[in-house]
N, C-alpha and C positions, 0 to 999 in steps of 0.2 A: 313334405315337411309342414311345421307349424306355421300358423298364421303371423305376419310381423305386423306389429303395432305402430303405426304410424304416430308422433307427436310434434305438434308444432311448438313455434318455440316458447313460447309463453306456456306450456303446458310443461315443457322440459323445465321452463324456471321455478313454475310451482313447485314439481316435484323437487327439484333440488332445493328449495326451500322447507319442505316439510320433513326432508332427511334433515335437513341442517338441524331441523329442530331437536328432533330424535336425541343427536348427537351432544348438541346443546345438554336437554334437562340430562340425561347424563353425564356427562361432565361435572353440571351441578349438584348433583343427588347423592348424598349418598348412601353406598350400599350398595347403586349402580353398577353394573357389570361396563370395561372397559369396551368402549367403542375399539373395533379394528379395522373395519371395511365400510366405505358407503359408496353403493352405486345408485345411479339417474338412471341406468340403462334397463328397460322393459324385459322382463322374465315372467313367462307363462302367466299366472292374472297378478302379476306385483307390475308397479312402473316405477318403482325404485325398494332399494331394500338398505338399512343398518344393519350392520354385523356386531353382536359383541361377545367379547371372550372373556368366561370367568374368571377371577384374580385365584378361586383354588377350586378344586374339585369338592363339589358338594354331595354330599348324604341329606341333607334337613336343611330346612332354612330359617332365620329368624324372621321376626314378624317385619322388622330394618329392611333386609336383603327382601323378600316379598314384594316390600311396598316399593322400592328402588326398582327392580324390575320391572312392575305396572308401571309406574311413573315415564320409564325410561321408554316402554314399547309402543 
């Protein structure tokens, strides 16, 4: 199987602070797609990841919802 990532803990805090952040301008943005998930936990070359779930199913986007996304990711 795959190789596991080793991280100490100061490297776990990082990480759990730069989801934090993610999650944050989110929150504050809007246009922003809702945060649903944030993990610290290392997957294949991510060492943490935000999850977020559209508020509706899109076809096209404004130029709002665009820049809320970049902002957010």
């Amino acid at each position: 199987p795959g190789r596991k990532l080793l991280q100490s803990d100061a490297e776990k805090k990082m990480t759990a602070y730069h989801e934090a952040g993610h999650a944050l301008v989110a929150a504050k943005t809007k246009g922003a797609d809702q945060v649903t998930k944030i993990t610290i936990v290392p997957r294949a070359m991510s060492l943490g990841h935000t999850q977020y779930e559209p508020s509706d199913d899109y076809t096209n986007f404004t130029q709002s919802k665009v820049s809320g996304m970049i902002r957010a990711a």
